[in-house]
C-alpha positions in Angstrom: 30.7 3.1 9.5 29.7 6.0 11.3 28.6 9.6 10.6 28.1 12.7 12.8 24.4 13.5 14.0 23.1 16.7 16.1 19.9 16.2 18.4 18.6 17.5 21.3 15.8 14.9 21.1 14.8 13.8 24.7 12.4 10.8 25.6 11.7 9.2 29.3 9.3 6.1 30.3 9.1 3.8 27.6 12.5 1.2 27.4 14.5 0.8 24.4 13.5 -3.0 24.7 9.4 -2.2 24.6 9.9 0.0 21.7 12.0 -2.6 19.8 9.6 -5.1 20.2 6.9 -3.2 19.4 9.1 -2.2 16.2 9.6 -5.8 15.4 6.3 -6.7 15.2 5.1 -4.1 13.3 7.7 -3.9 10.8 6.5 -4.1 7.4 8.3 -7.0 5.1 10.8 -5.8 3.0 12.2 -7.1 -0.5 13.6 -10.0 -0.7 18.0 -9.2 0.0 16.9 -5.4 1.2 15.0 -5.7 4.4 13.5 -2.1 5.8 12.8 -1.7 9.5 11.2 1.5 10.6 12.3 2.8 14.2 10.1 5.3 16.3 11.4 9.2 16.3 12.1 8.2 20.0 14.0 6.5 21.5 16.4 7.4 18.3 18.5 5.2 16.6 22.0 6.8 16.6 25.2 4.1 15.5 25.2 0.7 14.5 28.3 -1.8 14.5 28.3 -5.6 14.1 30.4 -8.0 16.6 30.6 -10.5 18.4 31.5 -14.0 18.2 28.1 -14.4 15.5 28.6 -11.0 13.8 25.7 -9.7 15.7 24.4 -5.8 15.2 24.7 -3.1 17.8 22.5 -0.4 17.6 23.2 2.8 20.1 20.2 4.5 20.8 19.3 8.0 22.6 16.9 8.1 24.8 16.1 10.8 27.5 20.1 12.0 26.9 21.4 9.0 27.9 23.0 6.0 25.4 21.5 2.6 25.3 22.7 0.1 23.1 20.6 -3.1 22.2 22.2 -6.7 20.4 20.0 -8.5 17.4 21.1 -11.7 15.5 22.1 -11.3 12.1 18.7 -11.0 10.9 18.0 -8.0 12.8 16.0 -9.9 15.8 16.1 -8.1 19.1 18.1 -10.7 22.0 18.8 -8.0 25.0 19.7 -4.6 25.8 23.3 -4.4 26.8 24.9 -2.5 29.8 27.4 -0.4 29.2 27.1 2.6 32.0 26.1 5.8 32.1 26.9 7.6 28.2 25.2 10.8 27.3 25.4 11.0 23.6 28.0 9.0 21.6 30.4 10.4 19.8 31.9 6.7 18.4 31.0 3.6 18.7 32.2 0.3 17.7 32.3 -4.2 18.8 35.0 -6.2 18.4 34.8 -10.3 17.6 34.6 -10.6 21.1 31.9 -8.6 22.2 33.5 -6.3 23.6 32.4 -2.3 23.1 34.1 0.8 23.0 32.4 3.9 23.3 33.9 8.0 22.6 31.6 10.5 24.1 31.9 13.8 26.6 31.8 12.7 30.3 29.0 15.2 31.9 30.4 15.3 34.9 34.5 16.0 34.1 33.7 17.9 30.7 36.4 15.7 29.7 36.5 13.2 26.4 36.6 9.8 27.3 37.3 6.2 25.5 35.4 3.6 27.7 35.9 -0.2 26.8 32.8 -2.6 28.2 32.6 -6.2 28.2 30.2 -8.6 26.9 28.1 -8.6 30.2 28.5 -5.0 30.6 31.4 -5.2 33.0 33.6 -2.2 32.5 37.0 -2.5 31.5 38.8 0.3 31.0 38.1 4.1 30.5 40.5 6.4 28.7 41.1 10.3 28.2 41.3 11.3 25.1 43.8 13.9 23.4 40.8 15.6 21.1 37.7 15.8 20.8 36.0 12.6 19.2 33.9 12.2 15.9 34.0 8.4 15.0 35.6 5.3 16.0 36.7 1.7 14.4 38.6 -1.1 16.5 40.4 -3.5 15.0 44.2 -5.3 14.2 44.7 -4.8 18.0 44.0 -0.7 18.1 40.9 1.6 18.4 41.4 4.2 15.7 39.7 7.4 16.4 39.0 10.6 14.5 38.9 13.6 15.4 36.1 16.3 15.9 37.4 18.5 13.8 38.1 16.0 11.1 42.0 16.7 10.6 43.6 13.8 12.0 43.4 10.0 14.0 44.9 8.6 16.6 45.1 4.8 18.3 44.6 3.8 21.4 45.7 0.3 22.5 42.3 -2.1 22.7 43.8 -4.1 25.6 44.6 -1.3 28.0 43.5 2.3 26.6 47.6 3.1 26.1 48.1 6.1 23.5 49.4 5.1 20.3 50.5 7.0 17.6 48.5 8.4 15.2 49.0 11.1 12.0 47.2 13.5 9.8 44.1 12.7 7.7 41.3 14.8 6.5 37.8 13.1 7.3 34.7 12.6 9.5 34.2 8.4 9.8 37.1 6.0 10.2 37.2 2.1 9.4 40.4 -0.2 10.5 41.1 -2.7 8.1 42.7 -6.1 8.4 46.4 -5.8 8.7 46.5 -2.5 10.5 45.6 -0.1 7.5 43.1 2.3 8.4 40.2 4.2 5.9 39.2 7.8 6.5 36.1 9.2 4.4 36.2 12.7 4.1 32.7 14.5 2.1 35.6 16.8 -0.1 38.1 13.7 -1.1 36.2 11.0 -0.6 37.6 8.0 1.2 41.9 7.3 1.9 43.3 4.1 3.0 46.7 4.9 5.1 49.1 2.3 6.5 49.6 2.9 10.4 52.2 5.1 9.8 50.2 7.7 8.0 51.1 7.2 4.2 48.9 6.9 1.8 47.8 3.6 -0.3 45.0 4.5 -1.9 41.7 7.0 -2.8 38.1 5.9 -3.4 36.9 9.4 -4.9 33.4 9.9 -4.6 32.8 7.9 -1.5 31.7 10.2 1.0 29.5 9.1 3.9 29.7 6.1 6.7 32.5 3.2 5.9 33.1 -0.2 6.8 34.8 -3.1 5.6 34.0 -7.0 4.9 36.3 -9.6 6.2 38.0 -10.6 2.6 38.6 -6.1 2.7 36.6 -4.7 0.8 35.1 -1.4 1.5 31.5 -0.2 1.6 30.5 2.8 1.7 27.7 6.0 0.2 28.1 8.1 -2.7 25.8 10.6 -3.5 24.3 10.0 -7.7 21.7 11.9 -9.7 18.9 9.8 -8.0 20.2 10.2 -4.3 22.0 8.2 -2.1 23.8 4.9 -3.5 25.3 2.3 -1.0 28.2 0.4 -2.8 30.9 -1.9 -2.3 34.6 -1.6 -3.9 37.4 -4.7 -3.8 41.0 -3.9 -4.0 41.0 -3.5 -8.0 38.5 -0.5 -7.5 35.9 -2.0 -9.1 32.6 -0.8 -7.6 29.1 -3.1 -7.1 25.7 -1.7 -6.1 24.2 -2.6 -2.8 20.9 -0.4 -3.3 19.5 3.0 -4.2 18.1 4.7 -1.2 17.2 7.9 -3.4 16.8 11.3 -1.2 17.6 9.3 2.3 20.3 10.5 4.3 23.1 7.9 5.6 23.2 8.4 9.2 25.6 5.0 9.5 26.8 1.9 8.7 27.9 -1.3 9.3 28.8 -4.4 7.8 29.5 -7.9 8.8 32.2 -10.5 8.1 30.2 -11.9 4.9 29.2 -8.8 3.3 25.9 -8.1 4.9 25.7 -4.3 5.9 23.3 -2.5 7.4 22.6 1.0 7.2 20.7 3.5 9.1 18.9 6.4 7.6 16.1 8.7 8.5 15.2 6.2 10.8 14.8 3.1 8.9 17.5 0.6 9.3 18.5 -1.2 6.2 20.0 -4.9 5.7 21.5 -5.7 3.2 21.8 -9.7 2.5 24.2 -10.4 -0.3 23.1 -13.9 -0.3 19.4 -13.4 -0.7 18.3 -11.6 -4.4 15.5 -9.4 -5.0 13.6 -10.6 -7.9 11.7 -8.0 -10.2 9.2 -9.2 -13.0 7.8 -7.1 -15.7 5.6 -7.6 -18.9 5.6 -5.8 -22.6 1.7 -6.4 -21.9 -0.5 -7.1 -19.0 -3.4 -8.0 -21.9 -2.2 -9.6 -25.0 -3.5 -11.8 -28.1 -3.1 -15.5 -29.1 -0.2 -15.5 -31.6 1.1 -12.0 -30.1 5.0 -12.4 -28.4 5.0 -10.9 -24.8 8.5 -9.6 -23.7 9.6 -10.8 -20.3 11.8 -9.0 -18.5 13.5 -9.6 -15.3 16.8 -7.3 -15.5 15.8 -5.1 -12.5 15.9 -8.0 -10.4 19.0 -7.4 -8.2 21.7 -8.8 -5.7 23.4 -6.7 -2.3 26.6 -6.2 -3.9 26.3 -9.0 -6.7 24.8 -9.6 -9.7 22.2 -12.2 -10.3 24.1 -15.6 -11.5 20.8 -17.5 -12.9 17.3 -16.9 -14.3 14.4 -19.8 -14.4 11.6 -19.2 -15.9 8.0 -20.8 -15.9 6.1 -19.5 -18.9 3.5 -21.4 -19.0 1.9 -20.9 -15.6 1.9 -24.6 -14.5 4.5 -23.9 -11.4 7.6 -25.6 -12.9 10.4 -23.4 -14.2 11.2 -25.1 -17.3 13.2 -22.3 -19.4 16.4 -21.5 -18.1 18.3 -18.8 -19.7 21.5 -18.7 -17.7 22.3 -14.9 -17.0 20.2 -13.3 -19.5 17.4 -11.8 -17.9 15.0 -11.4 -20.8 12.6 -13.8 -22.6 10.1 -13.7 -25.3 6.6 -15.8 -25.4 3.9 -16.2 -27.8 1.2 -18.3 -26.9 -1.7 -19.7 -28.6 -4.3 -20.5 -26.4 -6.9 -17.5 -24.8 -6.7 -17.5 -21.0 -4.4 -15.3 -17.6 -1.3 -17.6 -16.6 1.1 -16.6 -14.1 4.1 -16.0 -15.5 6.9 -16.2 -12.7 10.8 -16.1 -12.8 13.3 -17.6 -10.4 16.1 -15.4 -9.6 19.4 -17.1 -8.3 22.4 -15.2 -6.3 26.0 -16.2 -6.2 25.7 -17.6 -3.1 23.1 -20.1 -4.1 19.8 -17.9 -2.5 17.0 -18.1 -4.9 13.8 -15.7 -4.9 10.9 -15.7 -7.4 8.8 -13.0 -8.7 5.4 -13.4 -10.6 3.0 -11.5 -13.3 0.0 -12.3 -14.9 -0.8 -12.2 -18.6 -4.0 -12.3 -19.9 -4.4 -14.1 -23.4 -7.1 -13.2 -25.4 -8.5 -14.1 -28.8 -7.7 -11.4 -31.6 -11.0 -10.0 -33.1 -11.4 -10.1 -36.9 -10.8 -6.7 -38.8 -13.3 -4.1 -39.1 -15.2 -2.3 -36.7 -16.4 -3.6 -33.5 -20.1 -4.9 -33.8 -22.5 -7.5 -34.2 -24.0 -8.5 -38.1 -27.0 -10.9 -38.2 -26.4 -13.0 -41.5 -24.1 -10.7 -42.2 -26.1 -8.0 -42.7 -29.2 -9.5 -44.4 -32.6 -7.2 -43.9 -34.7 -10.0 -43.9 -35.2 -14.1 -42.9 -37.6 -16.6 -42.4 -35.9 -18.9 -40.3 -35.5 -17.9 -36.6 -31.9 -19.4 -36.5 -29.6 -17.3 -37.1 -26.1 -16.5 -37.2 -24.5 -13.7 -35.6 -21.3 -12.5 -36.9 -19.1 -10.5 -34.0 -16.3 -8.4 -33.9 -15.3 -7.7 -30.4 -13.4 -4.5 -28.3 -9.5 -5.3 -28.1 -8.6 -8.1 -25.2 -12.7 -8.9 -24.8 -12.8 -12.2 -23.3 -16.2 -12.9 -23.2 -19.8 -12.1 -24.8 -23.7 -12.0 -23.5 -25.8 -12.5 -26.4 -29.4 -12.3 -25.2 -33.4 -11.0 -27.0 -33.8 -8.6 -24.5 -32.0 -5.3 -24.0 -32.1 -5.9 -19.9 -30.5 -9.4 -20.6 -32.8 -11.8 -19.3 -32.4 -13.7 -20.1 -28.8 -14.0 -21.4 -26.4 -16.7 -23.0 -22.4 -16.0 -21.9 -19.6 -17.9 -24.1 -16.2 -17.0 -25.0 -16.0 -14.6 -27.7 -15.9 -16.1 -31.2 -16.0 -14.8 -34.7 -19.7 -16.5 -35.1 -22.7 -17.6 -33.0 -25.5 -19.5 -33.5 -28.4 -18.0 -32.4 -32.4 -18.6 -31.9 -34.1 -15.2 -32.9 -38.0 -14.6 -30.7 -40.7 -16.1 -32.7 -43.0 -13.9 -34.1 -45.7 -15.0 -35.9 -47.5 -13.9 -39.0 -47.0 -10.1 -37.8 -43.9 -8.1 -39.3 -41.4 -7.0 -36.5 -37.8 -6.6 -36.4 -36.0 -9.3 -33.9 -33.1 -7.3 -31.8 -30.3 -8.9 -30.6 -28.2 -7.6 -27.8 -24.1 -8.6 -27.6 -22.0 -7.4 -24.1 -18.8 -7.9 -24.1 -16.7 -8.2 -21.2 -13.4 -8.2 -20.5 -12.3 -5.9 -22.7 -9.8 -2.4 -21.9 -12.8 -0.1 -21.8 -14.7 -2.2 -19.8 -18.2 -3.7 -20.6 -19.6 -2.8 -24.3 -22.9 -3.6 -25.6 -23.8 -3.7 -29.3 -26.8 -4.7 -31.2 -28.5 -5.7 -34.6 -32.1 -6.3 -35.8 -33.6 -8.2 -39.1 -37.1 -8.4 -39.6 -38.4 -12.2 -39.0 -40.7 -12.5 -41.9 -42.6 -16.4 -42.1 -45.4 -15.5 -44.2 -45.8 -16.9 -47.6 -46.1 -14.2 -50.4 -49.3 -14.9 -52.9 -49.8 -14.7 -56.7 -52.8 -12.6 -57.4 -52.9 -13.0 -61.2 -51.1 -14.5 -63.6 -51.6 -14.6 -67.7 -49.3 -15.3 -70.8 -49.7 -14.3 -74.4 -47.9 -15.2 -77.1 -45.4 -12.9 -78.8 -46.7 -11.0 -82.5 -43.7 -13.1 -83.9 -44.4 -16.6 -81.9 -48.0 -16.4 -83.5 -46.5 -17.6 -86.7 -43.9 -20.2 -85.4 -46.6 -21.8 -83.8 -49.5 -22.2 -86.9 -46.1 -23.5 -88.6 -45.3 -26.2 -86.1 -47.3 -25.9 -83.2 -45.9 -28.7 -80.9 -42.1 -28.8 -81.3 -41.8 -24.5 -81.5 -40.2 -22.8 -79.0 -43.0 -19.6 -78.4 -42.0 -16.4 -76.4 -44.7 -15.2 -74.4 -45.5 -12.2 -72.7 -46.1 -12.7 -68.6 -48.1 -10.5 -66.9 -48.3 -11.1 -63.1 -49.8 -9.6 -60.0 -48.5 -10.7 -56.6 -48.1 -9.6 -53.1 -46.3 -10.1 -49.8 -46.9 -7.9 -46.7 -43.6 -8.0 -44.8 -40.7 -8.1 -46.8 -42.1 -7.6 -50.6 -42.3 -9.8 -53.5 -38.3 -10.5 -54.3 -38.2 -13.0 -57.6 -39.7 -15.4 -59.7 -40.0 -18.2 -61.4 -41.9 -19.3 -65.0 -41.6 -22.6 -66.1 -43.3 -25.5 -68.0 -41.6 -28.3 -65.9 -42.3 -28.1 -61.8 -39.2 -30.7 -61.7 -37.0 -27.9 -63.3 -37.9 -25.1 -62.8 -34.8 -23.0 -63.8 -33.5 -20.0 -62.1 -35.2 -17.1 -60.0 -35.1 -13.9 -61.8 -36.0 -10.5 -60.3 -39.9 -9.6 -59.8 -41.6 -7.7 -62.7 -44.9 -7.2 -63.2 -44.5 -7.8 -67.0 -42.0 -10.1 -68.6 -41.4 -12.6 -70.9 -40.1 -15.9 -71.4 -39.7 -18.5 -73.8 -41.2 -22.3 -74.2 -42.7 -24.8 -76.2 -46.7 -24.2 -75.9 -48.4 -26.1 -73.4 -49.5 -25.7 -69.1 -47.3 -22.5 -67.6 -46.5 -22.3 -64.2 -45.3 -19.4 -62.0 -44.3 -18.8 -58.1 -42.4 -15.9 -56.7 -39.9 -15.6 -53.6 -40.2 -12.8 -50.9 -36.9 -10.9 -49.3 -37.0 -13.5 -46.5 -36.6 -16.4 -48.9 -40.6 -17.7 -48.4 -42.0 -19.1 -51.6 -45.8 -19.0 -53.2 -47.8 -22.4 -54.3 -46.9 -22.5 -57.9 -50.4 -20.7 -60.0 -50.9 -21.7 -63.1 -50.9 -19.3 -66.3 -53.9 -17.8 -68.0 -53.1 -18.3 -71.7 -55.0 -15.6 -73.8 
C-alpha cells in the first residue's frame, strides 16, 4: 500500500492542479490493461490510496514541504485538489468508502506525531497523538492500523473518534487492513504476515516484500523482487499467485488497489494502472517475409491480463477484418497461404471479464523462386536468335516481389510485373549488323533490397549463303549406276562452300526431294550422302536458326 520515501525536494509557484493537467495531456498512451502516466520531478508524487464512494484514487504530493493531495476517477482523470490542512511530509496515508482521509505525519510546530482524519470537503474531523513514530497506515473494519517507524510493531486507532486501541508486535514497514479486522504487515526480511486483531498469526506470503493492498473479495497484492526486477502480483487465500506486470529495474514507491482488482502503483515517478478487465494483446510472426506454400507460425502467448489470464483468442488470418478462427485458449496458430501479397494478420484477445483488445502484424507473401542461382537466361541460354521475341527465364533474390525488365541499362524505358518464372520479351531490332541485344532485370522487393541482373544473345537476321556446291559419285557407285542407272541408290561425295557473317554456318541439308528434305546434319565442307541419280539440292542453317535458298548441286 505504502512504502517509506526520503526527500528533501522543494518546489513553489506552479499548483499541483496546473501540473496535473499539464501531465494529463501529455501523457503518452499506454498498453492496453497497463496504463503508464509520467509525473514531473516536482511537485512529487509521494502515496496513493483509492476511496470513496466510486473507488476513486488519491495521490499525496510534495510540493514546496507541504502535502497536497489531488482525487482522479477510476481511470486516473484529474477531478480537484482536496483540502486537507496544513501537512509537511506524510508519513501514512489512506481513504475510506466514504471519502474520508487520514493522514500520519510530524506536526512542525509541536514536534509531536499526529493522526488527523479530514472529510470529503476538507473539513477537519479529528486529530490524534500518536504513541510512536509513524511509517504507514491502512483504515478499515472500523480502525486505522498504523505501523510503526521503526518497523516492530502496529497499533489501532478508532476511525470514528482517534480513541487508542490496542495493537501488538509485528516486524514490517507497510500495513494493509483486511475485511473482517485482520490486518497484513510486509516486512523486506519475511515478506508479508496476516494477524488477526489480537496479534496471532494466520498466514505468510514469503517473498512479498514492498507496498500492499487488498481487493474487496481479499486478496492481497503486492511486489516481489525476480531475476528481471520488480514483479507486481496478486495472491487469493489458497496462495496461489497471478502476475499483474513486470516493471523490471523500477522501484515500488506505493500502491493501491481498488474494490475490483484494479491497482495502481507508483514508481520512479510513473504511476501505473492496472485494469484487470482490459487485456494487453501481443502479436508475433515466425516471419515478417514468407513464401506461397510456406506455414507462418502465429503467436499471441505474450499477450497478457492484470492479474488474469487471457480466456479467448480470435484470429483473422486472412486479412479481410473478420476474426474467423477461434482457438479458445490456445494462443498459437499456424498458416500457409497460397496467394503472393502483405495481409494483416490481427488477433483478438479476450479477458475474463469480457474486455477484448486486438493486436496486428503484417506478412508479406511472396512467390518462391525456382532452384538455382539468382539470374536472368535468354532462351535459356542460347548464344544466338533470329527472332527478336524472346523469352526470358528468371530466378529471383528470396521474398522479390517484383521485376523491371527493360533494353537499356538506365531503364528507360522499363516494363514492371510481378516476378514470374518466365517473360516474354521484345529484344531491340537490329538490322543486318551483328550485335549482342542486353537485357536488364531489377528486382524489388527482395531482403537485400533492389538487385539488377542481365543477359545478352546476339540478334542475328541475316540469311547465311551457299558459295559452291558439287557432288561426285562414289569409286563404288560408278558401277551400280552403269548396272542400273535409274533405280540405284548412288553415294556421292558433297563438297560445299558456304558462309554466314554473324553467327556461322550451323547445318545442312542434301536432298533430292524439296518436299522432304530429311534431317539437318552438322556443317562440313566435305560429306557424303546417298540417293538415286538425278537434280541434288542443298541449303544450310546458321546458329540463329536462318536458312539459305536451296542451290542446286554441280554433278561432276
Amino acid at each position: 500500500m505504502k512504502s517509506s520515501v526520503v526527500s528533501t525536494a522543494r518546489r513553489g509557484g506552479l499548483s499541483v492542479l496546473a501540473v496535473l493537467s499539464l501531465v494529463l495531456v501529455t501523457a503518452p498512451p499506454g498498453q492496453a490493461g497497463v496504463t503508464e502516466t509520467p509525473y514531473p520531478s516536482l511537485p512529487m508524487p509521494w502515496r496513493l490510496a483509492v476511496g470513496g464512494p466510486e473507488a476513486h484514487l488519491y495521490t499525496a504530493f510534495l510540493s514546496g514541504g507541504t502535502t497536497q493531495v489531488t482525487e482522479s476517477d477510476t481511470n486516473g482523470a484529474h477531478l480537484r485538489d482536496v483540502q486537507v490542512g496544513s501537512v509537511p511530509l506524510l508519513s501514512g496515508f489512506d481513504v475510506d468508502p466514504s471519502g474520508n482521509l487520514y493522514l500520519a505525519f510530524r506536526d512542525s510546530s509541536s514536534n509531536a506525531d499526529v493522526l488527523r482524519k479530514v472529510g470529503p470537503t476538507g473539513t477537519g474531523l479529528w486529530e490524534t497523538t500518536l504513541t510512536t513514530s509513524p511509517r504507514d497506515l491502512s483504515v478499515g473494519g472500523g480502525t486505522v492500523w498504523v505501523v510503526s517507524a521503526q518497523g516492530t510493531g502496529v497499533q489501532g486507532y478508532a476511525d470514528s473518534t482517534g480513541e487508542t486501541l490496542g495493537g501488538f508486535a509485528a516486524s514490517g514497514s507497510s500495513v494493509e487492513a483486511l475485511p473482517g479486522g485482520h490486518v497484513l504487515v510486509s516486512s523486506s526480511s519475511t515478506g508479508i504476515t496476516e494477524y488477526d486483531q489480537g496479534g496471532a498469526v494466520l498466514r505468510r506470503i514469503p517473498g512479498a516484500t514492498g507496498p500492499v493492498d487488498s481487493t474487496a473479495a481479499g486478496d492481497v497484492v503486492s511486489t516481489i523482487q525476480t531475476s528481471s526486477g520488480l514483479s507486481v502480483r496478486k495472491w487469493a487465500a489458497d496462495g496461489s499467485s497471478t502476475l499483474g506486470v513486470d516493471r523490471g529495474s523500477a522501484g515500488a514507491g506505493d500502491l493501491a488497489v481498488a474494490p475490483n482488482g484494479a491497482a495502481w502503483l507508483l514508481t520512479n515517478n510513473i504511476r501505473v494502472h492496472l485494469d484487470p478487465t482490459t487485456p494487453d494483446a501481443r502479436l508475433t510472426s515466425s516471419a515478417a517475409q514468407t513464401s506461397t506454400g510456406s506455414p507462418v507460425a502465429l503467436d499471441a502467448s505474450a499477450s497478457s491480463v492484470p492479474f488474469a489470464s487471457p480466456t479467448r483468442f480470435e484470429w483473422d488470418l486472412d486479412g479481410d477484418g473478420s476474426f474467423e478462427t477461434d482457438t479458445g485458449t490456445s494462443s498459437r496458430v499456424s498458416r500457409t497461404y497460397d496467394v503472393p501479397g502483405a495481409r494483416t494478420i490481427a488477433v483478438r484477445v479476450t479477458a475474463p471479464a469480457g474486455g477484448t483488445a486486438t493486436a496486428s502484424t503484417v506478412v508479406d507473401v511472396s512467390t518462391p523462386s525456382p532452384a538455382g542461382p539468382v539470374g536472368v537466361s535468354i532462351n535459356q541460354g542460347a548464344r544466338y536468335t533470329n527472332d527478336p521475341h524472346v523469352t526470358v527465364f528468371m530466378r529471383w533474390p528470396t521474398h522479390a516481389k517484383d521485376v523491371l525488365v527493360s533494353n537499356d541499362g538506365g531503364f528507360f524505358p522499363a516494363s514492371q510485373r510481378p516476378v514470374a518464372e518466365t517473360v516474354a520479351w521484345t529484344l531491340d531490332s537490329s538490322g543486318p549488323e551483328r550485335l549482342p541485344k542486353t537485357i536488364y532485370a531489377r528486382f524489388t522487393g527482395g531482403q537485400a533490397g533492389p538487385e539488377t541482373y542481365q543477359d545478352d544473345i546476339i540478334l542475328d537476321q541475316t540469311v547465311p549463303s551457299v558459295l559452291s556446291a558439287s557432288a561426285a559419285p562414289s569409286q563404288g557407285s560408278r558401277r551400280s549406276v552403269d548396272l542400273a542407272p535409274r533405280r540405284a541408290q548412288m553415294r556421292w561425295v558433297v563438297v560445299l562452300k558456304a558462309a554466314d557473317k554473324t553467327s556461322g554456318v550451323a547445318s545442312m541439308q542434301v536432298t533430292t526431294r524439296k518436299g522432304k528434305p530429311g534431317r539437318w546434319r552438322a556443317y562440313r565442307k566435305r560429306s557424303t550422302f546417298t540417293g538415286t541419280g538425278g537434280r541434288i539440292l542443298v541449303r544450310v542453317s546458321d546458329g540463329a536458326g536462318n536458312v539459305s535458298r536451296w542451290k542446286r548441286l554441280t554433278v561432276r
